[in-house]
C-alpha positions, -999 to 999 in steps of 0.1 A, spaced: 828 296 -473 791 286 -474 782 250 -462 764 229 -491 731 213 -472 727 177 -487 694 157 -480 697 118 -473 664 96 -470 672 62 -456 640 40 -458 640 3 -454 644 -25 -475 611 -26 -498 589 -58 -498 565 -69 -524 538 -50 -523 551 -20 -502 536 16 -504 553 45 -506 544 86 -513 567 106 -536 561 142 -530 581 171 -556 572 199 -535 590 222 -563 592 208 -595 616 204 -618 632 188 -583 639 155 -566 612 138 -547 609 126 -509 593 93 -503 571 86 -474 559 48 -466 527 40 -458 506 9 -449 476 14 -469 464 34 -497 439 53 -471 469 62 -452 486 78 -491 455 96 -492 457 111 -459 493 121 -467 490 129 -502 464 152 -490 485 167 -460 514 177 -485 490 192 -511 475 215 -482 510 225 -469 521 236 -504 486 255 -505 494 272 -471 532 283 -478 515 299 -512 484 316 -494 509 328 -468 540 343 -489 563 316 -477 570 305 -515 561 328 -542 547 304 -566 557 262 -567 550 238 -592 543 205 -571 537 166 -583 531 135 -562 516 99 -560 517 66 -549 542 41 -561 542 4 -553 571 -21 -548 565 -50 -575 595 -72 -579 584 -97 -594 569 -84 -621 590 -57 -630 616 -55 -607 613 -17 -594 587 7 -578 557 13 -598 527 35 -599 504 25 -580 470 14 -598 433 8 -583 417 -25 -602 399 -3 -622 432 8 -636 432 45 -620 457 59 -603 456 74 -566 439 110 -561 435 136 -531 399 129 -528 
């Protein structure tokens, strides 16, 4: 009998204005969330994950992926749930 392997992410209680990461290292799949402090700090990670998927394909580790990922933001008040997270200019987060 095979073992089924279940994930389980427990993060804290969001606050207004909170960051968090969403990663889909293999869509169509479930993301992970990582919180961060600052949108620098998504960048950084954002960045890190992107490279990772980049190595495991240059090295034969996955055959091919199909990966997604941004930056979402806790708003509460405005709309009660995680949103994505926009600069003032209205864009949303990149690798760069």
């Amino acid at each position: 009998m095979t073992k089924k392997i279940t994930y389980s992410q427990k993060l804290p209680k969001p606050k207004f204005g909170d960051l968090q990461v969403w990663h889909i290292p293999q869509v169509p799949g479930d993301p992970f969330y990582v919180p961060v402090k600052t949108v620098a700090e998504a960048r950084l990670v954002l960045k890190a994950l992107a490279e990772y998927d980049l190595f495991q394909l240059a090295n034969n580790i996955k055959p091919d992926y199909a990966n997604a990922q941004g930056l979402v933001q806790y708003e509460p008040h405005f709309t009660g749930a995680w949103n994505e997270w926009e600069d003032d200019d209205g864009n949303y987060i990149n690798g760069d």
